[in-house]
KOLVEX-236243 format. One record per atom (N, C-alpha, C): residue number from 1; x, y, z. Coordinates in nm, 4 decimals. Each point is the difference from the previous one (the first is absolute). Layout:
N
resi: NUM, c1: X, c2: Y, c3: Z
...
//
This chain:
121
resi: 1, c1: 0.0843, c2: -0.1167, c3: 0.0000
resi: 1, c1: -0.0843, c2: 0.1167, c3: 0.0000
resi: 1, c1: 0.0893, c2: 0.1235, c3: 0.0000
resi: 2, c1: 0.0000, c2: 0.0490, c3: -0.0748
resi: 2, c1: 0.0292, c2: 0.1528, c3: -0.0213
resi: 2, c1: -0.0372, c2: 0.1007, c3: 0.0896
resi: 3, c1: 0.0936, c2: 0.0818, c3: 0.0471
resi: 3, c1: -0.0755, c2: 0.1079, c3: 0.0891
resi: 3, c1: -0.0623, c2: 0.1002, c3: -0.0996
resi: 4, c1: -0.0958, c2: 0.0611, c3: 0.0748
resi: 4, c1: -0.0636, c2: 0.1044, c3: -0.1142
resi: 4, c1: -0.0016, c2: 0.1305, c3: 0.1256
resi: 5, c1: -0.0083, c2: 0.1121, c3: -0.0595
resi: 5, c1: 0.0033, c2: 0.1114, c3: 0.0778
resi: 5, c1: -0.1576, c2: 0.0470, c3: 0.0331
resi: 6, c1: 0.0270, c2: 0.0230, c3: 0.0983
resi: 6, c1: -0.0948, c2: 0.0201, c3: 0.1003
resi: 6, c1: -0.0247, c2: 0.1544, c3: 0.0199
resi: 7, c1: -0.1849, c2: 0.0376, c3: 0.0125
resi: 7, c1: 0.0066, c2: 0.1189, c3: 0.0388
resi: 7, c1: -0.0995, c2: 0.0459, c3: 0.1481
resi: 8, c1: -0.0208, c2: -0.1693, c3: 0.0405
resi: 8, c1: -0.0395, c2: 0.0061, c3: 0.1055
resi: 8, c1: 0.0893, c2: -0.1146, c3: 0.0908
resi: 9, c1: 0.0284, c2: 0.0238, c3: 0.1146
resi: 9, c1: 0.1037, c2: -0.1023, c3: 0.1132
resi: 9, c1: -0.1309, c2: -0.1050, c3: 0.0406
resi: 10, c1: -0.1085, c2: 0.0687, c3: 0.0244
resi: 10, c1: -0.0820, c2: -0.1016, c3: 0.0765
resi: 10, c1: -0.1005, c2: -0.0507, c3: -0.1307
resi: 11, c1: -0.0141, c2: 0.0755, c3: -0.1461
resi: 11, c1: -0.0631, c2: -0.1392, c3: -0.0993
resi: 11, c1: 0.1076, c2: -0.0734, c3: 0.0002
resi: 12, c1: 0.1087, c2: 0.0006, c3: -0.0378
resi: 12, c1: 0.1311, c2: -0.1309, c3: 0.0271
resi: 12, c1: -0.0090, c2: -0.0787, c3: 0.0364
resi: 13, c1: -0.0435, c2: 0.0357, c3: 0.1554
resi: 13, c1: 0.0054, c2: -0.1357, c3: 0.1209
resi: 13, c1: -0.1834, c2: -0.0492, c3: -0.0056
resi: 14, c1: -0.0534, c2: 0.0779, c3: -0.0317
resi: 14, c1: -0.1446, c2: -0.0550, c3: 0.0066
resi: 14, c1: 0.0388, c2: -0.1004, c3: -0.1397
resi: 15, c1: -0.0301, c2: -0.0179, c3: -0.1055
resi: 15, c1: 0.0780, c2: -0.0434, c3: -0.0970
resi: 15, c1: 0.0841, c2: -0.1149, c3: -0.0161
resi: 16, c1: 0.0978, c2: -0.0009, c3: 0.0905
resi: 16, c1: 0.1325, c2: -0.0736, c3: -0.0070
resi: 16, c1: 0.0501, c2: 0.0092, c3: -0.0937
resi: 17, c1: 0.0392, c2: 0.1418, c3: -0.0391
resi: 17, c1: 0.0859, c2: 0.0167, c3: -0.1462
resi: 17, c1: 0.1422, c2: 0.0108, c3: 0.0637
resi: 18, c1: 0.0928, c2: -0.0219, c3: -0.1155
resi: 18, c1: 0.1437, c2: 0.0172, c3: 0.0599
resi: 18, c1: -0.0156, c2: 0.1436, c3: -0.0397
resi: 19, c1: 0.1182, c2: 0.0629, c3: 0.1077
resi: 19, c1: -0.0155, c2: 0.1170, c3: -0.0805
resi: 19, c1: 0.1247, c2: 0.0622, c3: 0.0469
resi: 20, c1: 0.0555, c2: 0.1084, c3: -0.0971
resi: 20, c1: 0.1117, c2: 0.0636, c3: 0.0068
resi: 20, c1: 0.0252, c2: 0.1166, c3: 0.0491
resi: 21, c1: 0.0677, c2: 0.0673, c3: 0.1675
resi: 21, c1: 0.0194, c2: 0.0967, c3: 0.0098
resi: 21, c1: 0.0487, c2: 0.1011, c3: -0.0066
resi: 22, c1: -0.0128, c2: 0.1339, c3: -0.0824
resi: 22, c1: 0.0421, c2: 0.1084, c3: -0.0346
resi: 22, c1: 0.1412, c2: -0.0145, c3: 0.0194
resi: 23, c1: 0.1019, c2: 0.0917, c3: -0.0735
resi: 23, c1: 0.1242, c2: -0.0211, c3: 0.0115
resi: 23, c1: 0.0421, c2: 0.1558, c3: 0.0360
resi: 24, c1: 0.1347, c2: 0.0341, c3: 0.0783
resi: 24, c1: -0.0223, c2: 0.1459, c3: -0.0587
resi: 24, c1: 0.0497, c2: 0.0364, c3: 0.1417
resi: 25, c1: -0.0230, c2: 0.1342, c3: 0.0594
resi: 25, c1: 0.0725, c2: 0.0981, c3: 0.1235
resi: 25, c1: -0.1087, c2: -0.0208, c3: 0.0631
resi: 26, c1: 0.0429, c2: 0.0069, c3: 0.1535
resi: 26, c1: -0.0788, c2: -0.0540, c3: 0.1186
resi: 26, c1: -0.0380, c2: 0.1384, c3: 0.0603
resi: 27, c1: -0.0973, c2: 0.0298, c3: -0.0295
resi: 27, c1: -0.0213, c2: 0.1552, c3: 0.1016
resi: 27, c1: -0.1052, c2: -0.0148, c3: 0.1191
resi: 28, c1: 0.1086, c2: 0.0432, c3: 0.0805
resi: 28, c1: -0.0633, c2: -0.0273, c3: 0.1312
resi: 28, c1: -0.0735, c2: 0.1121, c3: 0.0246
resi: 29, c1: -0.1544, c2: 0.0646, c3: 0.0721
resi: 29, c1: -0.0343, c2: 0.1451, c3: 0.0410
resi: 29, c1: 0.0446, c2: 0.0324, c3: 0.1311
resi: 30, c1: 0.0376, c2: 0.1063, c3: 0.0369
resi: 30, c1: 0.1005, c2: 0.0000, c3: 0.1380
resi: 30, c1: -0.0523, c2: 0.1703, c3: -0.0045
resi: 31, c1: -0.0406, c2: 0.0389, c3: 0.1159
resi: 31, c1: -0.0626, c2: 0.1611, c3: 0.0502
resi: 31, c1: 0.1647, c2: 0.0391, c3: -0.1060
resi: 32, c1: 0.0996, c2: -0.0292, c3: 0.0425
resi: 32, c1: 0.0771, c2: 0.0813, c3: -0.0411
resi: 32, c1: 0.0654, c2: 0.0353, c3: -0.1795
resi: 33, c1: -0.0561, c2: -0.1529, c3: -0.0210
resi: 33, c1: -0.0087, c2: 0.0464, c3: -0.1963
resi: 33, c1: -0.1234, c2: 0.1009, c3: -0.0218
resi: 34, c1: -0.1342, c2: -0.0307, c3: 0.0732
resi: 34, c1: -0.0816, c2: 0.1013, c3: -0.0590
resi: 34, c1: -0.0040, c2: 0.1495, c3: 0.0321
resi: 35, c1: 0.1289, c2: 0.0066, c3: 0.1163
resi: 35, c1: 0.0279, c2: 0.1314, c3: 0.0085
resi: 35, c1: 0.0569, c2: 0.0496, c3: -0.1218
resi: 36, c1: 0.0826, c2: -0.0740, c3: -0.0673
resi: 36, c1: 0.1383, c2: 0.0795, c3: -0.0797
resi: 36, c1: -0.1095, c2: 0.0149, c3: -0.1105
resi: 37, c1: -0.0648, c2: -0.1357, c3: -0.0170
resi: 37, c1: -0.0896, c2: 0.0300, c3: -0.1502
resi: 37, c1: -0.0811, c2: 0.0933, c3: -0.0347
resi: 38, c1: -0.0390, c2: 0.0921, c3: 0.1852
resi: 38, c1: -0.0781, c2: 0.0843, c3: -0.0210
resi: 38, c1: 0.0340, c2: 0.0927, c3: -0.0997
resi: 39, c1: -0.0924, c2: 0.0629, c3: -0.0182
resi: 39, c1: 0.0017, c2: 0.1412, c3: -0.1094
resi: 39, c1: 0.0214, c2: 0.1515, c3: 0.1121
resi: 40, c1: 0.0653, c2: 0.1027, c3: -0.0986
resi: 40, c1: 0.0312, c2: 0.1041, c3: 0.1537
resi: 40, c1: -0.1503, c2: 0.0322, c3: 0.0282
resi: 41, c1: -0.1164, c2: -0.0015, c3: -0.0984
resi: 41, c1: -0.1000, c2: 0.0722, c3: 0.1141
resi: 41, c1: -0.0421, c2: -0.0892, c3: 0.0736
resi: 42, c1: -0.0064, c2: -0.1706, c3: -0.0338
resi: 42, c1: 0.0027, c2: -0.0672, c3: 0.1114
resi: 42, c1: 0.0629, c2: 0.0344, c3: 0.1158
resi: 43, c1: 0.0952, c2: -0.0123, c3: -0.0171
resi: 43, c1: 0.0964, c2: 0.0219, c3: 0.1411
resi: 43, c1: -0.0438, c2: 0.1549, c3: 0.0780
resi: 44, c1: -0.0372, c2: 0.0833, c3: -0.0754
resi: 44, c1: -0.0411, c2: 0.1559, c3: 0.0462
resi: 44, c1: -0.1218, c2: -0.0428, c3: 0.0877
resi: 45, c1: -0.0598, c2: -0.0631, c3: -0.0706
resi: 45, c1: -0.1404, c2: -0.0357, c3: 0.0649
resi: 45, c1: 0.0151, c2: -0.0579, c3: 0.1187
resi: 46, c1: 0.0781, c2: -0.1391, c3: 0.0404
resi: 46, c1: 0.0174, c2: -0.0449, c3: 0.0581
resi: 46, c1: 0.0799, c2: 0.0969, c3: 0.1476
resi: 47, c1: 0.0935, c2: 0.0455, c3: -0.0211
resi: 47, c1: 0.0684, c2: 0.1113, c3: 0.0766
resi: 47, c1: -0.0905, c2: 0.1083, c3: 0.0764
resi: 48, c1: -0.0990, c2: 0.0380, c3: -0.1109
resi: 48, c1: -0.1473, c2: 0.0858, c3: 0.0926
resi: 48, c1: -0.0516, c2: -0.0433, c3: 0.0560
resi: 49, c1: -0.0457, c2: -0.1396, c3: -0.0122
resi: 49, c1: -0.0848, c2: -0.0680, c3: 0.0521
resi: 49, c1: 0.0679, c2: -0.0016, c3: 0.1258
resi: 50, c1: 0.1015, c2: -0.0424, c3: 0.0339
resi: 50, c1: 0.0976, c2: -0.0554, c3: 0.1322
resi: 50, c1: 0.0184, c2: 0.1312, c3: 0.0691
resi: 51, c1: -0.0025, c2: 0.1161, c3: -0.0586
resi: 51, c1: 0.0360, c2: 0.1131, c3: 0.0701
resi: 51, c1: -0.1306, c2: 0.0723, c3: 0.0517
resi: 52, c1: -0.1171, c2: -0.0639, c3: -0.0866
resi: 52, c1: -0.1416, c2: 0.0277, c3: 0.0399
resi: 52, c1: -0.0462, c2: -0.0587, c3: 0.1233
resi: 53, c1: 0.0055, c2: -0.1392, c3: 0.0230
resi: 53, c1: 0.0052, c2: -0.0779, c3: 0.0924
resi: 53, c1: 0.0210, c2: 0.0312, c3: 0.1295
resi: 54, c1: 0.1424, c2: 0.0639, c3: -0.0578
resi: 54, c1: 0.0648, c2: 0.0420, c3: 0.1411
resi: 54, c1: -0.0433, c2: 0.0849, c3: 0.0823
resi: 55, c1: -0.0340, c2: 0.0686, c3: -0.1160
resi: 55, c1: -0.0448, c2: 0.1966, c3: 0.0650
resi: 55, c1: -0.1567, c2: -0.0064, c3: 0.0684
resi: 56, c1: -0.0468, c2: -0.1402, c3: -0.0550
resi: 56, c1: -0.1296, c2: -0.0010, c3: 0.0672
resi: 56, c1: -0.0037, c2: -0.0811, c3: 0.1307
resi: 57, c1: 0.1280, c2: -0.0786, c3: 0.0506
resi: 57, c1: 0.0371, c2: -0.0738, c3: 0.1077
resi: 57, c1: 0.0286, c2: 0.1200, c3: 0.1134
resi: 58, c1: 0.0693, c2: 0.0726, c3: -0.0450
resi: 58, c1: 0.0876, c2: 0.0994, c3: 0.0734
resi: 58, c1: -0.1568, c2: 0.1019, c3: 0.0263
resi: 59, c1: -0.1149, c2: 0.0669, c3: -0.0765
resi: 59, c1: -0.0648, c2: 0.0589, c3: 0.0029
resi: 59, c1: -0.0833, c2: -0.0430, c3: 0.1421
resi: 60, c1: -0.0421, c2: -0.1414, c3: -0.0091
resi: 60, c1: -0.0874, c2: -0.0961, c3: 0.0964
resi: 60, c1: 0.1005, c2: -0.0194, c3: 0.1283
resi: 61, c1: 0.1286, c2: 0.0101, c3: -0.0013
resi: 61, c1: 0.1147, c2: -0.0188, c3: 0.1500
resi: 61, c1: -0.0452, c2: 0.1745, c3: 0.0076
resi: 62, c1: -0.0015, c2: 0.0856, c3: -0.0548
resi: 62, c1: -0.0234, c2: 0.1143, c3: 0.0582
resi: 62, c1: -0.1158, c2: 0.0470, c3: 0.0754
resi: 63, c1: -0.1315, c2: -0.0377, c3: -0.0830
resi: 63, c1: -0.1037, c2: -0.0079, c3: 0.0577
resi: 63, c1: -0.0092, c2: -0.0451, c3: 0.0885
resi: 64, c1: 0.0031, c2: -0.1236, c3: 0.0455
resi: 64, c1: -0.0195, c2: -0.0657, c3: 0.1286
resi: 64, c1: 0.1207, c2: 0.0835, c3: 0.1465
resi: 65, c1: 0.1344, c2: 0.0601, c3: -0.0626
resi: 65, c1: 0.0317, c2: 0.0878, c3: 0.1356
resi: 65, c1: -0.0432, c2: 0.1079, c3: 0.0102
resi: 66, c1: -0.1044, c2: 0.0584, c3: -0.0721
resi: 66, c1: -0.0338, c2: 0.1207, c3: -0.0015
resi: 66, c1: -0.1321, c2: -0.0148, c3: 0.0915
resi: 67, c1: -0.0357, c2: -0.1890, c3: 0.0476
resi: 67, c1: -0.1229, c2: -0.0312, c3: 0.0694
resi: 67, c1: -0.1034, c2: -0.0260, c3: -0.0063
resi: 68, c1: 0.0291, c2: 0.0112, c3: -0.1458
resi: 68, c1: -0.1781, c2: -0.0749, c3: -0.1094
resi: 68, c1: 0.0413, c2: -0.1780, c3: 0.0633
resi: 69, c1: -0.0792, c2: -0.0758, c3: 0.0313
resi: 69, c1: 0.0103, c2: -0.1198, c3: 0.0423
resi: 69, c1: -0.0615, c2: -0.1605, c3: -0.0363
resi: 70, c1: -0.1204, c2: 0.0474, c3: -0.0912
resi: 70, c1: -0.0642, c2: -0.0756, c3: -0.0467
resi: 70, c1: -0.0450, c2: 0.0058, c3: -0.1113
resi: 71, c1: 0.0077, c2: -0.1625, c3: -0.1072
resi: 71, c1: -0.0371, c2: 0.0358, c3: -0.1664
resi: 71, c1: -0.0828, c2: 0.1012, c3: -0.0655
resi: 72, c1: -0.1278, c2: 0.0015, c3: 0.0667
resi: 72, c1: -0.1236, c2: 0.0506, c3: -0.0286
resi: 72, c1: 0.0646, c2: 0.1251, c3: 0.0237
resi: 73, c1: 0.0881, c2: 0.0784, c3: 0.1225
resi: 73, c1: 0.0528, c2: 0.1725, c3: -0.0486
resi: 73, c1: 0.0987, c2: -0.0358, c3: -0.0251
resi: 74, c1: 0.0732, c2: -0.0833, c3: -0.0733
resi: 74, c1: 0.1563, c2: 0.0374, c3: -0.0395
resi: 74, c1: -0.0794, c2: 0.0081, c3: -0.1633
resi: 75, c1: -0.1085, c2: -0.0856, c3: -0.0492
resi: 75, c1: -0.0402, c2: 0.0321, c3: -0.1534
resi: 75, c1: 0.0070, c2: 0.1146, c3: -0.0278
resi: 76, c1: -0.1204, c2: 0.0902, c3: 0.0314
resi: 76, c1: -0.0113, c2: 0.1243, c3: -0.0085
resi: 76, c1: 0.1324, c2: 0.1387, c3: 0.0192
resi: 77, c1: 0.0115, c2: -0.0413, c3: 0.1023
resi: 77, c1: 0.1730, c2: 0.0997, c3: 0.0344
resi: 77, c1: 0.1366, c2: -0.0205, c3: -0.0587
resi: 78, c1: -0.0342, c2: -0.1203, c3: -0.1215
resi: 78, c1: 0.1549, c2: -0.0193, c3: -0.0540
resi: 78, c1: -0.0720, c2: 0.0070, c3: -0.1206
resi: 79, c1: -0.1222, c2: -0.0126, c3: -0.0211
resi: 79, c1: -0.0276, c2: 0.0605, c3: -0.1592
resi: 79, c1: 0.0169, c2: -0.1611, c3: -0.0852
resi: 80, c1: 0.0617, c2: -0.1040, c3: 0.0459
resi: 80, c1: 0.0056, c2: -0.1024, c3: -0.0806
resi: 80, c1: -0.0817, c2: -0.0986, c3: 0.0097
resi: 81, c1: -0.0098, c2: -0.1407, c3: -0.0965
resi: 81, c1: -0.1293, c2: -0.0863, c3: 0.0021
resi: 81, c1: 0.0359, c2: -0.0850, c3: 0.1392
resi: 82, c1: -0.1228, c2: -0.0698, c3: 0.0747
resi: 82, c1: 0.0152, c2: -0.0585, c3: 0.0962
resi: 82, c1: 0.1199, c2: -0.1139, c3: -0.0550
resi: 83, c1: -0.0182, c2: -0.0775, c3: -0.1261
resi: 83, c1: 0.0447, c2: -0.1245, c3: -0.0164
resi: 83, c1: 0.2163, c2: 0.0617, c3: 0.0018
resi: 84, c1: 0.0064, c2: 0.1334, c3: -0.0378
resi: 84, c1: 0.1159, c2: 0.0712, c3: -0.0068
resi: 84, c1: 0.0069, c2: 0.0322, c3: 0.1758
resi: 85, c1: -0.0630, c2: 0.0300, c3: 0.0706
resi: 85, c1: 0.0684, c2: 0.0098, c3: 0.1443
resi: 85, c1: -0.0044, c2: -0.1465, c3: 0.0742
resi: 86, c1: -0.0799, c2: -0.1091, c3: -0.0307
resi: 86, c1: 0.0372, c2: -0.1165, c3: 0.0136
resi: 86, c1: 0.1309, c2: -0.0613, c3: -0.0298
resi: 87, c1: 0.0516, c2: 0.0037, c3: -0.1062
resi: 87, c1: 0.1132, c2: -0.0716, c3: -0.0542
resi: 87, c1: 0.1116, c2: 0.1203, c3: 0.0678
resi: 88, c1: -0.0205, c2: 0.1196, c3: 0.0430
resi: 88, c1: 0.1076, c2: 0.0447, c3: 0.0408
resi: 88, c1: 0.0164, c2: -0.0027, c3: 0.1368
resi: 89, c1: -0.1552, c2: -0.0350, c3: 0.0610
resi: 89, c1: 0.0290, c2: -0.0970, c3: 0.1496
resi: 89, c1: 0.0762, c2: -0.0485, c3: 0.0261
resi: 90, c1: -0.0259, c2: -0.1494, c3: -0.0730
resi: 90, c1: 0.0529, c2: -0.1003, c3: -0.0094
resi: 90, c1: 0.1442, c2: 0.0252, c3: -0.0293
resi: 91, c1: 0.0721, c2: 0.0448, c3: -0.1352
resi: 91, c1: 0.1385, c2: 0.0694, c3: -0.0354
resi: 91, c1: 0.0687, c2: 0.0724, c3: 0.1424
resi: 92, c1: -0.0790, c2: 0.0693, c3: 0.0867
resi: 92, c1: 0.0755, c2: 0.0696, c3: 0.1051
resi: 92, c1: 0.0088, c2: -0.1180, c3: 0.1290
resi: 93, c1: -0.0984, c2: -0.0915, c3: 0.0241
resi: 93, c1: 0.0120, c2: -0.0880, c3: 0.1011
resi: 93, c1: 0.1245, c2: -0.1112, c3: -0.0654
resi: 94, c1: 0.0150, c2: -0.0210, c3: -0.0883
resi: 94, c1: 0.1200, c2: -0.1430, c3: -0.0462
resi: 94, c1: 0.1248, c2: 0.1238, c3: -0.0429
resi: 95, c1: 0.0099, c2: 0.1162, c3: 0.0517
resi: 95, c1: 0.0984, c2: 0.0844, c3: -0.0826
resi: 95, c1: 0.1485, c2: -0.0741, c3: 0.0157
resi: 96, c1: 0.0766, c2: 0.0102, c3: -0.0600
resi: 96, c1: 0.1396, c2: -0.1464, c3: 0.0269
resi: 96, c1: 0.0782, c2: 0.0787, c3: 0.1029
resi: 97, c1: -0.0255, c2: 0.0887, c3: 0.0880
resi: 97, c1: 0.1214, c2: -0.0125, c3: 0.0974
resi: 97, c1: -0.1134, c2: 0.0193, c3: 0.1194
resi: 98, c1: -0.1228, c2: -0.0844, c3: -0.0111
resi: 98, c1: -0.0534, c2: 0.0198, c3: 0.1279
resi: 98, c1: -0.1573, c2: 0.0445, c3: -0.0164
resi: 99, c1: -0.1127, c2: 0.0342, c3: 0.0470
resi: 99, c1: -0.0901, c2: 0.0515, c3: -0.0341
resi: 99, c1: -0.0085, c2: 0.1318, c3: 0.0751
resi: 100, c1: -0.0466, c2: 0.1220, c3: -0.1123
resi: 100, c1: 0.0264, c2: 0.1121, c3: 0.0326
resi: 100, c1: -0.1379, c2: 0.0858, c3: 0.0900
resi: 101, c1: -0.1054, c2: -0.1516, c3: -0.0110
resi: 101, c1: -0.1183, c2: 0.0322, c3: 0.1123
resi: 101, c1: -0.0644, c2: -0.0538, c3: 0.0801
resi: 102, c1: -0.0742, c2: 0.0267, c3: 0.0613
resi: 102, c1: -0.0776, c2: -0.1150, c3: 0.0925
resi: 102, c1: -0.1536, c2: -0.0056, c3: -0.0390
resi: 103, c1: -0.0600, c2: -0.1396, c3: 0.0393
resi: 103, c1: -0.1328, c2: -0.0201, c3: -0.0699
resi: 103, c1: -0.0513, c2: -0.0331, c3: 0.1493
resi: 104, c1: -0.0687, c2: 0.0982, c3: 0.0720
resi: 104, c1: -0.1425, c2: -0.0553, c3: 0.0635
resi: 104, c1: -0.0812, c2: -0.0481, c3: -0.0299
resi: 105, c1: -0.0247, c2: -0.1594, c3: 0.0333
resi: 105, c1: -0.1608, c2: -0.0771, c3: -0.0620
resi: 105, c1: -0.1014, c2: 0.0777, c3: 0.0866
resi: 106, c1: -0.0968, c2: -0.0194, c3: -0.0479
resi: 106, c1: -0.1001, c2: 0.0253, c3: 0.0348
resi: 106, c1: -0.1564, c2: 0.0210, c3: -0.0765
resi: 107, c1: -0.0856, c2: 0.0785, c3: 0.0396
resi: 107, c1: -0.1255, c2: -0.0190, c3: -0.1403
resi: 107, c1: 0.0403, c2: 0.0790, c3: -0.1149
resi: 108, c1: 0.0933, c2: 0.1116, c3: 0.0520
resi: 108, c1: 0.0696, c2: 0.0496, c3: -0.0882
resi: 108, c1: 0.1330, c2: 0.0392, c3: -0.0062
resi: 109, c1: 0.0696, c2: -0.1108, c3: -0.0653
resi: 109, c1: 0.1537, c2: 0.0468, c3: -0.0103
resi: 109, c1: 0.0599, c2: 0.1359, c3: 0.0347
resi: 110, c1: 0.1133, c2: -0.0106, c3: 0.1447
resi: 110, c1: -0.0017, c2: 0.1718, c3: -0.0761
resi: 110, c1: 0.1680, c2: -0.0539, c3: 0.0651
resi: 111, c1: 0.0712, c2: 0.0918, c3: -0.0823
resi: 111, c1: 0.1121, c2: 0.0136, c3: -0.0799
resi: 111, c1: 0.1069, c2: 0.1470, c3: 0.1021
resi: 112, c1: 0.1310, c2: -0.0211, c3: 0.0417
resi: 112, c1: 0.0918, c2: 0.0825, c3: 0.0896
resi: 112, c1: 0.1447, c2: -0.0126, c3: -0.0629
resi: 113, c1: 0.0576, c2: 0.1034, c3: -0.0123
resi: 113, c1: 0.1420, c2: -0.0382, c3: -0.0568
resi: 113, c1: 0.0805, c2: -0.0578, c3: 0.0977
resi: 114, c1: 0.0722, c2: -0.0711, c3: -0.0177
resi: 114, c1: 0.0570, c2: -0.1015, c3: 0.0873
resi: 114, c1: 0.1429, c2: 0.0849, c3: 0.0164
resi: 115, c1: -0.0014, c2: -0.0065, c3: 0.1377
resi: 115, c1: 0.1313, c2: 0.0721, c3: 0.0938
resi: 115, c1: 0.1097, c2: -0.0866, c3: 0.0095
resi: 116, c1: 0.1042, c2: 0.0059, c3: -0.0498
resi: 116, c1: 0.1438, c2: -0.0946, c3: -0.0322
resi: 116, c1: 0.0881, c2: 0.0443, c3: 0.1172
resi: 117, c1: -0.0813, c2: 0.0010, c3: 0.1162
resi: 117, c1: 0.0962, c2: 0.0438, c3: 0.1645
resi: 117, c1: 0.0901, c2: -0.1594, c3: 0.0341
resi: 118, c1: 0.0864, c2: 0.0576, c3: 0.0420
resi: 118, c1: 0.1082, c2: -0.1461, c3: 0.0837
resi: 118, c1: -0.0970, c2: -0.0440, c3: 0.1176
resi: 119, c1: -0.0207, c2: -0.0822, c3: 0.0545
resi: 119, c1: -0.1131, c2: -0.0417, c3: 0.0882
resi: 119, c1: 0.1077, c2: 0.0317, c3: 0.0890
resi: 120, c1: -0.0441, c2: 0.0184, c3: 0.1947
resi: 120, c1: 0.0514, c2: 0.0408, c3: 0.0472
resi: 120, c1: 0.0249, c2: -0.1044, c3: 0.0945
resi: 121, c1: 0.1238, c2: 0.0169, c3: 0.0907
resi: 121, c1: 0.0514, c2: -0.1308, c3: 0.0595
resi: 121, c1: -0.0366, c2: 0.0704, c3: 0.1381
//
């Protein structure tokens, strides 16, 4: 039996055809090839976006020391969508050198910038 080329992997095996696989350069996708492949307004885009992000993380750490404390007034007083002061909750509580707030449970979350004091002996 002859292999014949194939343009489906799984009619092949449904099938039991022999079949022959592609010959040729192995390209792997890796975050970091589809960086380079980007295009510059890709990458422009991408760069705003990250610097947008930020400015709206940093906007919501401000709000809350200024004493706004809870979602329902941090919406309104930071001007951004709830689902945007959510994710920057969350972004400020996992921040990588620590979390930069504190979360009171309760019926309604409410939210304190977290004091980085040496505890006292």
């Amino acid at each position: 039996m002859t292999p014949t080329k194939i343009t489906s992997l799984t009619g092949a095996l449904l099938h039991r055809t022999a079949f022959q696989l592609p010959t040729g350069r192995l390209q792997t996708q890796t975050p970091e090839r589809q960086k380079r492949n980007c295009t510059p307004a890709q990458a422009d885009e991408a760069a705003r976006n990250a610097q947008t992000k930020a400015n709206n993380i940093e906007h919501v750490y401000n709000t809350i020391a200024d004493g706004v404390d809870t979602i329902p007034k941090l919406v309104p007083a930071t001007g951004l969508s709830r689902s945007t002061v959510y994710f920057a909750i969350e972004a400020l509580e996992d921040w990588p050198g620590g979390s930069r707030i504190e979360r009171t449970k309760g019926p309604t979350h409410r939210f304190t910038v977290k004091t980085n004091e040496a505890p006292k002996n």
